[in-house]
N, C-alpha and C positions, 0 to 999 in steps of 0.2 A: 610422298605416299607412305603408308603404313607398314614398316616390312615384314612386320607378323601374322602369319596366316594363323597362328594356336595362340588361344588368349585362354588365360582362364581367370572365371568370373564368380564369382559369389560360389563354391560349387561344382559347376559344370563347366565345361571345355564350350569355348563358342570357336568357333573356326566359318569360314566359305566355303558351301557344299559346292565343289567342284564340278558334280555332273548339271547344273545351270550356266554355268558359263561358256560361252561369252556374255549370252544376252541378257540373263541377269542375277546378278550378286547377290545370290541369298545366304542370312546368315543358317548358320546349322550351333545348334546349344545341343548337349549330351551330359546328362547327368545320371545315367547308369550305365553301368557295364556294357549289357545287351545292345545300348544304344549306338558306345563305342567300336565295336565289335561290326553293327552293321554297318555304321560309315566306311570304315575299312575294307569290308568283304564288298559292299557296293561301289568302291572307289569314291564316294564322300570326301573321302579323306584318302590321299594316294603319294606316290614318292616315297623313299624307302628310310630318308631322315625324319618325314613328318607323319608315318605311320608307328614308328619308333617311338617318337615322343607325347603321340596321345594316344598312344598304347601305355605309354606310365602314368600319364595325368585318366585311363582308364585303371591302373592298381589304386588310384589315390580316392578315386569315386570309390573301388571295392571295397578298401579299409576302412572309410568311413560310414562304408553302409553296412560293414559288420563288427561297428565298433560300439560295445553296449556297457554303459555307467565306466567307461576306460577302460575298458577291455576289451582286447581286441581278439577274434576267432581266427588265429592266424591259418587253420587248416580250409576254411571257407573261403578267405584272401585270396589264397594260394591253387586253389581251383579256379577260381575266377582268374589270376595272372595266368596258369596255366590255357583258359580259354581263349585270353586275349591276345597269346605268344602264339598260337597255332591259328589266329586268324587268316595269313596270308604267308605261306610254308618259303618262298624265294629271299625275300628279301631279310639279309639277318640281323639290319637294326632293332626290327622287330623286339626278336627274342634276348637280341643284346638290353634292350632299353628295359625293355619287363626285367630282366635278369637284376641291372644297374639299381633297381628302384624295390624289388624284392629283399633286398637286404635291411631295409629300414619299416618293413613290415611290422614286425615288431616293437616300434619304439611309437608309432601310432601314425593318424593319417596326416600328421604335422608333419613331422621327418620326411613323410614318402612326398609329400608335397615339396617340400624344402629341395629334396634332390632332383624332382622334378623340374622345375624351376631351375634350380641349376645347369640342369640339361640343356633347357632352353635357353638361356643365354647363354651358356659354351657354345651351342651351335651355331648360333649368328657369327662366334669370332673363328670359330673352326672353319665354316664354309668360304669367310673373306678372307684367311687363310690358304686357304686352297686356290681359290680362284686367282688369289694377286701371284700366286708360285704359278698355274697355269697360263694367266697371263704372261707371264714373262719368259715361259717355254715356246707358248705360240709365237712372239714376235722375237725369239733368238731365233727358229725355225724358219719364221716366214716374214724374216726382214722390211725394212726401206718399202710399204707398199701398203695402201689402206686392204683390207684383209675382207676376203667373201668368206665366210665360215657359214658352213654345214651344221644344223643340231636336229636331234630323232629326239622325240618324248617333251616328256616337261620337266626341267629340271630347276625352276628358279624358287622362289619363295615359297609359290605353291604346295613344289612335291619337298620342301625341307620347313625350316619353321621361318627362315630370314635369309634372304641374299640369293641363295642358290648357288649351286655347282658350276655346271657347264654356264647355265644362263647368269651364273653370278663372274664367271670369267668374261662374258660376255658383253657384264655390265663395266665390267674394269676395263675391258678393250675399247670402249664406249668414250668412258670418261678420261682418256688417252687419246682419243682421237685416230684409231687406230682402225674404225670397224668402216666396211664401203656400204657391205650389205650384209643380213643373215639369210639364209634358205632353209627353211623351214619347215619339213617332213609333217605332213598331215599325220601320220602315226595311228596306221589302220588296227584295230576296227574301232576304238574307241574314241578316234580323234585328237587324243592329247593335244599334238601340236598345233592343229589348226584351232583347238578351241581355247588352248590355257597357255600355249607360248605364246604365238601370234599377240594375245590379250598382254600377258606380262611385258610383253617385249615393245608394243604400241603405250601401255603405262610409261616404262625407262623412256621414251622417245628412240627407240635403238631403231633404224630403217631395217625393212624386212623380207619379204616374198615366202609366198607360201607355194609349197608342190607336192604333188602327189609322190607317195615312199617307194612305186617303180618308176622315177623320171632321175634317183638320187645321182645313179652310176651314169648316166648321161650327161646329167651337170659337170661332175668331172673329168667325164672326157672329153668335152667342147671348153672343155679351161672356166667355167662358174666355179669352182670351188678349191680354196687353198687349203685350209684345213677345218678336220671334222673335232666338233668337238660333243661329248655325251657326258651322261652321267652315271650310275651303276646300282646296282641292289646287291651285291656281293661280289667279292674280289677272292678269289684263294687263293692259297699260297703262291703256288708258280703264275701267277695272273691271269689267270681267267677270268671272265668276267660276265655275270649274269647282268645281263639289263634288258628294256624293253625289245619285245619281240621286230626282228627288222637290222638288229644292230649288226650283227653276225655280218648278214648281206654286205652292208657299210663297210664294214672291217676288210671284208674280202676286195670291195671293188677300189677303199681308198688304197688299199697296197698295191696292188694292178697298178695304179697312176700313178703310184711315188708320194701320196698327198697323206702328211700328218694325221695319224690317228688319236688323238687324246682322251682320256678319260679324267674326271673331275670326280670325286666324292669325300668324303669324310673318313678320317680311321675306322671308324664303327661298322663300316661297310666293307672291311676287309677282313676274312674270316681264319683267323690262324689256328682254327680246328678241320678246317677243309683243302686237304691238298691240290685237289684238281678240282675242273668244272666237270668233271666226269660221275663226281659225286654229288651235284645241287640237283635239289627239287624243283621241277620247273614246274608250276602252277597250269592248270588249265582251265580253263574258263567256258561259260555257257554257249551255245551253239546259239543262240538269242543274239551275241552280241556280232555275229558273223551272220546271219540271215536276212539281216535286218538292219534298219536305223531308225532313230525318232519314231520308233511305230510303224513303220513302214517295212512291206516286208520284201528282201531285194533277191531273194533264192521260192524255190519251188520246196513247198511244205515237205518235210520229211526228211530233205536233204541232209545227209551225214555230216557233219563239221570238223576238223582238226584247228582247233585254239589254242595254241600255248600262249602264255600272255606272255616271256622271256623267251631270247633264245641264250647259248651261252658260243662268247666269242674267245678263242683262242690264245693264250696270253701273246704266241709269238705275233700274233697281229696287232697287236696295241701296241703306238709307239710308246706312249708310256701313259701309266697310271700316277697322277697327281693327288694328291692330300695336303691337309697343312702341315708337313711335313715336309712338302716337295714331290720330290720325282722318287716315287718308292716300287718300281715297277718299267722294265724296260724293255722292248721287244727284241725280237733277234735281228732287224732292220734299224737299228736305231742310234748310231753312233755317231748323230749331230746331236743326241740329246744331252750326251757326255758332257759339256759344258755347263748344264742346267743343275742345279743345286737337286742329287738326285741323291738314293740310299739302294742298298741292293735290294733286289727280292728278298731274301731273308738277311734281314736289315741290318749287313753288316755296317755298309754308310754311314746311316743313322746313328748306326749305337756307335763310330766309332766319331765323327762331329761330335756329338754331345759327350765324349770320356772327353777330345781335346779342351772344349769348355770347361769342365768340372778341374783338368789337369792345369788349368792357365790361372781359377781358382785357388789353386792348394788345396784341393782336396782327394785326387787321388796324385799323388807324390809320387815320382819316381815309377816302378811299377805298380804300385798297389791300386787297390778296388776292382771292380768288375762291373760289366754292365752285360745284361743279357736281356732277349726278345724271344717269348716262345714262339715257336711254328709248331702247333699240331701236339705231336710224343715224342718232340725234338725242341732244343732248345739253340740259341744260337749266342755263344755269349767270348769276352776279350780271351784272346790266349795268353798264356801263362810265361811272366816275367820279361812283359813288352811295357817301356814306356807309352803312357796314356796319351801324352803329348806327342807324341809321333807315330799314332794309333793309325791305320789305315783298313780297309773295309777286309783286305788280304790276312790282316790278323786274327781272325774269329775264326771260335772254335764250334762244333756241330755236336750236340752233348746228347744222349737220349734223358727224357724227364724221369723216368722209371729207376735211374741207378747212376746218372750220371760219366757215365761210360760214355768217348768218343764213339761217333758212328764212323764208319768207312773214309778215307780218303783225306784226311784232316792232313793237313802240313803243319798244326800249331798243338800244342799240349795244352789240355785243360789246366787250370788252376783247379788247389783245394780247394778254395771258397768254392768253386761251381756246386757242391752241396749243400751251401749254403739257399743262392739260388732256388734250387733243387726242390728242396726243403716247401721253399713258398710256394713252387708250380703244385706241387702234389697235394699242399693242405686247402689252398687258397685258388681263385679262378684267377689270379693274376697271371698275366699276358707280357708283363715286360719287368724288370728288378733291376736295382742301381746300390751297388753295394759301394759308400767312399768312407775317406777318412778327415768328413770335417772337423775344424779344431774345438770347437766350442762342444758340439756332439759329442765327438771324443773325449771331451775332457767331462761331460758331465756324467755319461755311460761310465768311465773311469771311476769316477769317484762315488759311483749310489750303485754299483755292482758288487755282486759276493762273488770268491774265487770257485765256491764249489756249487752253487746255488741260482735259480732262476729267481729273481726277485722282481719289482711291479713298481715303475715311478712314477707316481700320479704329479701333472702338470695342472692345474687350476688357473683360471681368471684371465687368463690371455686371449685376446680375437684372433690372435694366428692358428690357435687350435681347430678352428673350422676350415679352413685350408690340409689336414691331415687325413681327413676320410674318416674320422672316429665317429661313435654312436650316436656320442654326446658332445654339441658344440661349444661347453663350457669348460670341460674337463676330458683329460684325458690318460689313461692307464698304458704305458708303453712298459712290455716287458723288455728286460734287462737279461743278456746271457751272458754265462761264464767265459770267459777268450782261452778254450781249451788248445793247449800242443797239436793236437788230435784234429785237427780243422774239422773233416766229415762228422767229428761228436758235439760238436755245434749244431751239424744241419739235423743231425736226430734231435737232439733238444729243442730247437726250432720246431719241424714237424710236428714232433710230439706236444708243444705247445699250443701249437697253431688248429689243430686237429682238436685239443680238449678247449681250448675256445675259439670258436669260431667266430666270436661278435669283437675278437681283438679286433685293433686298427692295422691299417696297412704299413706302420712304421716298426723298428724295433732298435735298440742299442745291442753290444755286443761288446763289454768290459773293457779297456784297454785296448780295442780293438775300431771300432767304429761304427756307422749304422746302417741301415738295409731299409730301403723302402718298395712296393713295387704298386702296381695300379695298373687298367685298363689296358693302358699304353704308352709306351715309353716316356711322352710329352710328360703327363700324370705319373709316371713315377720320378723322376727328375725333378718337377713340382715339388714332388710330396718329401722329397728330402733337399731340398734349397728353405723349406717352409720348415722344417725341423731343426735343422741348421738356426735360421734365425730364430726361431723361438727359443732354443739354448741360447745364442747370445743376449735376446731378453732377460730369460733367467740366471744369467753372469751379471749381467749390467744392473739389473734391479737390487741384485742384492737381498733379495727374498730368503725368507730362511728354509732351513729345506734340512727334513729328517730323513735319513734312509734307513731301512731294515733288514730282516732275512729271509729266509723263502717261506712263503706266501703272506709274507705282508706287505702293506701299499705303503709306498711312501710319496709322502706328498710334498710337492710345491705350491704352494701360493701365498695369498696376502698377510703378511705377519702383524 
């Protein structure tokens, strides 16, 4: 089968209007804003990954409809992404993805397409990602036994661009041999499951049964169900978790029975500006879509409705929250999950796995470099003068973004560098920085830096430069800072860079000292400095001649 539900064609976005199926597959093309906009708000187009991404392949319709002899009206764009980010207020791929693809506004609707398209294929490896790490929690959990699994909504192809979440765990459990049956929550009022699982789930050939969404907690207690598994529209900090309306219930009744609660989604679905579920918008919907069905109408004219289309489930009830990252999310029942490739809540885990890697490298040596993940107006990053290589999640430090300053109750000392850091959270919408000391990096920042002065390395002619996040996929301008005594007058020079350009790249050198990359999320910024890394050893290796200057001039590498 096809596992793209978002194609884009000459133009416009063609996708599967969703509100036809099961019975039949009609194509839906969108070639204007307005267009995209109402797929979304009609559910056309639904799921919290695949409202995301043709919400940006709707910035890339806008650019080019306000793009006239090359020029582009970036304040009309920009009204228009602003229409398309407030379509559907819950779920914050959304606004993540318009955000992601807004930055290339500017350079015309070739770039915004470019990263669009990017999107789209990270997501298919993000999502099987996810699913092969949820797969492998469900059967450390629910052993030696083919597996009845529980799912609410739609979370396969459909509601993302390829694979799916829960339903893409689902398909991995499948192809393992692992699954007996799914039970499959009609998901009132709209139907989801009975109309777009059921259908995906008969595509896979995965065996099924459908129920109605009060028989769920029965299933469980008469022994139908091992574990539940769902997918989310936001995660905050401490785990909670918005998803479709009904899940809540779920939550409550599989903990009553002892029965695995999991959630499947994407990074992009976890919101590290929202601390609790106490703060999500939960969306409400038409008293139409509760009155009634297909036309029909199953309440008495007039009757008052209460519609939320989410509810929001508790993080201590989720046994854990999975991404392609793993278990980054764990309930306060949850300590069979401990042997599952997991990160904390505020991802000390995470960041301190990936320092181990980077420390097996040679690149953060000994104790040097830093790695931190922001949550919120807090930052969470290594504490000061621990080897990398024996980094455990107990070592991170709780930093506030504003100054740097530990917050309360820390057992570890910040490093200087965390100003560094610092520095990127406050100019930059960056979400996670990886500060090491590779050798080639190092040695080229070394030797094209001034001791008192910000200077500009222009890299030319390399394909790895499109792996860095810059403007320009052919070239690229990495500023160069001085390796002050003064640690913190680095992160002001940073700042203060970062702040008078904004359209820098998400990399930088730092003289005798080493480099700083950061991005969306940790994965992406790890990336983005193993990718800089090697392109310095290209430009060792080639042998390229290479002039350096002094403040404000560009010095360039490329073809001699």
């Amino acid at each position: 089968m096809d596992d793209s539900s978002l194609i884009w064609d000459d133009g416009a976005l063609v996708t599967i209007d969703q509100r036809g199926l099961p019975h039949e597959v009609r194509e839906l093309r969108l070639d204007t804003v307005d267009a995209v906009i109402d797929a979304i708000r009609v559910l056309a187009i639904r799921g919290a990954p695949a409202i995301g991404i043709a919400g940006a392949f709707g910035v890339v319709i806008a650019t080019t409809a306000h793009t006239v002899d090359g020029v582009v009206d970036g304040v009309r764009v920009q009204a228009d992404a602003d229409r398309i980010a407030a379509a559907r207020p819950t779920a914050v791929n959304l606004a993540w993805a318009v955000r992601r693809v807004r930055a290339k506004v500017a350079q015309g609707a070739a770039a915004v397409l470019a990263e669009t398209l990017d999107m789209l294929a990270e997501d298919g490896r993000v999502n099987r990602a996810a699913a092969t790490h949820a797969a492998d929690l469900v059967q450390r959990l629910c052993p030696d036994r083919p597996l009845r699994v529980l799912t609410h909504c739609n979370t396969g192809r459909l509601a993302t661009s390829a694979f799916g979440t829960a339903i893409g765990t689902l398909r991995v459990l499948s192809d393992r041999g692992a699954i007996e049956n799914v039970l499959v929550d009609e998901t009132r009022p709209l139907l989801q499951g009975a109309r777009l699982t059921t259908w995906e789930l008969a595509e896979a050939g995965i065996p099924h049964r459908l129920t109605i969404d009060s028989a769920a907690a029965w299933a469980m207690a008469t022994g139908q169900v091992d574990c539940v598994l769902v997918g989310a529209d936001r995660v905050t900090v401490n785990g909670d978790v918005a998803n479709k309306i009904g899940t809540y219930s779920l939550a409550l009744a599989a903990r009553h029975h002892g029965i695995p609660f999991i959630v499947v989604a994407p990074e992009s679905t976890r919101d590290p500006h929202m601390a609790t579920g106490r703060d999500i918008v939960v969306e409400e919907r038409a008293a139409a879509e509760v009155i009634g069905f297909g036309g029909v109408a199953t309440a008495p004219e007039g009757t008052e409705v209460f519609n939320p289309a989410f509810d929001v489930t508790p993080g201590e009830l989720v046994t854990a929250v999975v991404t392609e990252l793993g278990v980054v999310h764990r309930g306060t029942d949850s300590s069979s999950v401990d042997g599952a490739r997991t990160a904390n809540p505020l991802p000390g885990k995470a960041i301190a796995d990936i320092a181990r890697g980077l420390y097996q490298r040679g690149w953060m040596p000994g104790t040097a470099g830093n790695i931190s993940v922001r949550t919120g107006d807090t930052a969470v990053i290594t504490g000061s003068g621990l080897s990398k290589g024996e980094l455990t999640e107990d070592d991170m430090v709780t930093v506030q973004v504003t100054d740097s300053t530990p917050t309360a109750g820390n057992s570890r000392k910040p490093s200087a560098e965390t100003t560094i850091h610092t520095a990127a959270y406050r100019a930059t919408a960056a979400q996670a920085v990886v500060h090491i000391h590779p050798p080639y990096a190092t040695a080229l920042a070394t030797r094209s830096g001034a001791s008192d002065a910000v200077t500009v390395l222009r890299i030319s002619d390399y394909e790895l430069i499109k792996g860095l996040g810059g403007t320009d996929p052919s070239v690229i301008d990495i500023p160069v800072f001085p390796n002050w005594a003064d640690v913190p007058r680095i992160g002001v020079d940073i700042e203060r860079y970062l702040t008078d350009h904004p359209a820098a790249p998400p990399v930088l050198f730092i003289s005798g000292h080493g480099i700083t990359a950061w991005g969306d999320n940790l994965s992406q910024a790890r990336d983005r400095a193993e990718c800089l890394e090697a392109l310095c050893e290209l430009v060792a290796r080639t042998g390229r001649r290479q002039a350096f200057g002094a403040r404000d001039e560009t010095l360039e590498i490329g073809l001699t």
